[in-house]
C-alpha positions in Angstrom: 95.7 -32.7 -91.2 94.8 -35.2 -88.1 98.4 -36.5 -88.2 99.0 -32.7 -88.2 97.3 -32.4 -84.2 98.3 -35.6 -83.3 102.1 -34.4 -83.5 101.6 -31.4 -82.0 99.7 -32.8 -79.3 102.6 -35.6 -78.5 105.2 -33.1 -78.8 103.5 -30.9 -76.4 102.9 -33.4 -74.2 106.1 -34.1 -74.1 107.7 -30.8 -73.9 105.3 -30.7 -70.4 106.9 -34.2 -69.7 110.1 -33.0 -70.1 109.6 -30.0 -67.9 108.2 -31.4 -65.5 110.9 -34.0 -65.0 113.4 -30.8 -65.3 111.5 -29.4 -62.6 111.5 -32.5 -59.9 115.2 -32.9 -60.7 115.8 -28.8 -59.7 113.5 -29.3 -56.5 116.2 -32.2 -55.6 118.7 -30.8 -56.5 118.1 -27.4 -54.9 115.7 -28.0 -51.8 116.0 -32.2 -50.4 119.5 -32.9 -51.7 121.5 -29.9 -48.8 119.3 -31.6 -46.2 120.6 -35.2 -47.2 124.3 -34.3 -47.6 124.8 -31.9 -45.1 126.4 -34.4 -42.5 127.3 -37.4 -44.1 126.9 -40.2 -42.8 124.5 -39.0 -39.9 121.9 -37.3 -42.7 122.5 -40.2 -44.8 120.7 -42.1 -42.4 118.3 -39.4 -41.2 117.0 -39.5 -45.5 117.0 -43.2 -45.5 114.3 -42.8 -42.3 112.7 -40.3 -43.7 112.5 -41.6 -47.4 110.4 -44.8 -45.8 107.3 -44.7 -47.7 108.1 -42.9 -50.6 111.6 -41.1 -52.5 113.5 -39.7 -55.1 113.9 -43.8 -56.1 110.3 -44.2 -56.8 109.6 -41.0 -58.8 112.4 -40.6 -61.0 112.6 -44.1 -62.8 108.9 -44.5 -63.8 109.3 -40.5 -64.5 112.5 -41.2 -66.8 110.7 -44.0 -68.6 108.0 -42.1 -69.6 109.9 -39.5 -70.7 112.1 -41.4 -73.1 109.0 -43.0 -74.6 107.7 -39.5 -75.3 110.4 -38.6 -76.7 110.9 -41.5 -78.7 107.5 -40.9 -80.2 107.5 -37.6 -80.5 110.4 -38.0 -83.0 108.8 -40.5 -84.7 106.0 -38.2 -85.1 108.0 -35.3 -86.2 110.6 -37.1 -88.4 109.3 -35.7 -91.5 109.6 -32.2 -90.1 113.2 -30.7 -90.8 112.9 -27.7 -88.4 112.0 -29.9 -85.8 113.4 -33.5 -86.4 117.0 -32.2 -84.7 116.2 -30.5 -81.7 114.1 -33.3 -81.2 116.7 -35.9 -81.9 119.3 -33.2 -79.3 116.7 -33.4 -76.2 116.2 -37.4 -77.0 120.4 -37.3 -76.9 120.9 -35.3 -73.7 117.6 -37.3 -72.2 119.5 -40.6 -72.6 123.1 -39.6 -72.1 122.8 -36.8 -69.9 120.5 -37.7 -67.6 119.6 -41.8 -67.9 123.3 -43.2 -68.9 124.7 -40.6 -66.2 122.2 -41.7 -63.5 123.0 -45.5 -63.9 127.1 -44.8 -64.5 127.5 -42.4 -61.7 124.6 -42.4 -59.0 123.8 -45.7 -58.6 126.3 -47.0 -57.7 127.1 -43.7 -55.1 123.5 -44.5 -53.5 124.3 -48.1 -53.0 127.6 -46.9 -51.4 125.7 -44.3 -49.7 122.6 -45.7 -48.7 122.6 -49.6 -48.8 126.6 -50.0 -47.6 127.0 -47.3 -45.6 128.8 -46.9 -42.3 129.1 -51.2 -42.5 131.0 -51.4 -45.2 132.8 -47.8 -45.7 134.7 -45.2 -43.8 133.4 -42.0 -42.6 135.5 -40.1 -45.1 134.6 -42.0 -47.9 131.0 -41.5 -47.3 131.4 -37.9 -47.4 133.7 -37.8 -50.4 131.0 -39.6 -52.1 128.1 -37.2 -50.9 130.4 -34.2 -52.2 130.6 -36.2 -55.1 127.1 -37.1 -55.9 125.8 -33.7 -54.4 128.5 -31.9 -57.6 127.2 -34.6 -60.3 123.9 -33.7 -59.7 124.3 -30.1 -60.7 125.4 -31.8 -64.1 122.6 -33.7 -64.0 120.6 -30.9 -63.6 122.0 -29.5 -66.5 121.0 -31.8 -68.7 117.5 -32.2 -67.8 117.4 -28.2 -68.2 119.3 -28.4 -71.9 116.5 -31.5 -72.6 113.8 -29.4 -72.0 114.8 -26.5 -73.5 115.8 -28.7 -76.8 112.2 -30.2 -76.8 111.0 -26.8 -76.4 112.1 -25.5 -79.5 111.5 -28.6 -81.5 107.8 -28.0 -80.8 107.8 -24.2 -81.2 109.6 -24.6 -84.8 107.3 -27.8 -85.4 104.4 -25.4 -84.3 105.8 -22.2 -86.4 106.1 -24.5 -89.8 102.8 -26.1 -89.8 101.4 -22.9 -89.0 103.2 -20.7 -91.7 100.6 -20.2 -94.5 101.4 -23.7 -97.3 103.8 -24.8 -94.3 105.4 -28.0 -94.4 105.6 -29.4 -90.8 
């Protein structure tokens, strides 16, 4: 029965984890990302003044981290459970392919272009192509964070529904 709370504790938190990080991803994606991008290469360098003390670069890595590891656990926890174990495993998936794997394959190497590079070692054009770029692979990233969420959100309401069914087998 204590194993029993313990799960659903670390699966809730990590539903909450998970929509949180969902949530911080839309607020970039939706409200500081048009303000970076909207005149590439000028607002490129407007963000990189303005992103002095703190930025998307020092929230979302610690942020991702943590994530994973509540994920990892929470499946751990929940392996046992057959109406949660996949949606679990799903939002783990998406978490590390959608989101971590994409971030490392695709924007980092755009904000080093973008914001390390820049105007020194690329042409005006290419900067912008790669803003447009990043600014449309976001929305996918976006995506995924959403379909994480939602995955680890139904892992923990069928986790929850089983072990409260009466003779339930979470």
């Amino acid at each position: 029965m204590r194993h029993n709370g313990i799960s659903l504790a670390v699966s809730g938190a990590y539903v909450w984890i998970a929509m949180v990080a969902f949530g911080g991803i839309a607020v970039e994606t939706i409200v500081i990302y048009p303000n970076v991008f909207h005149d590439a290469p000028a607002s490129l360098a407007k963000a990189t003044d303005f992103f002095v003390v703190t930025g998307p670069a020092d929230f979302f890595p610690p942020m991702g981290a943590v994530t994973v590891v509540a994920a990892v656990v929470t499946l751990l926890l929940l392996r046992r459970s057959r109406q949660a174990r996949w949606w679990i495993t799903g939002s783990l998936t998406t978490l590390v392919a959608g989101e971590f794997l994409f971030s490392v394959l695709f924007f980092w190497p755009r904000n080093d272009i973008m914001f390390e590079e820049g105007l020194a070692a690329h042409s005006v054009e290419f900067l912008r192509q790669t803003a447009a770029e990043f600014e449309t692979g976001h929305w996918f990233r976006l995506m995924a964070a959403a379909v994480t969420a939602t995955l680890a959100f139904i892992g923990f309401l069928r986790y929850h529904r089983a072990r409260s069914l009466p003779g339930g087998q979470a």
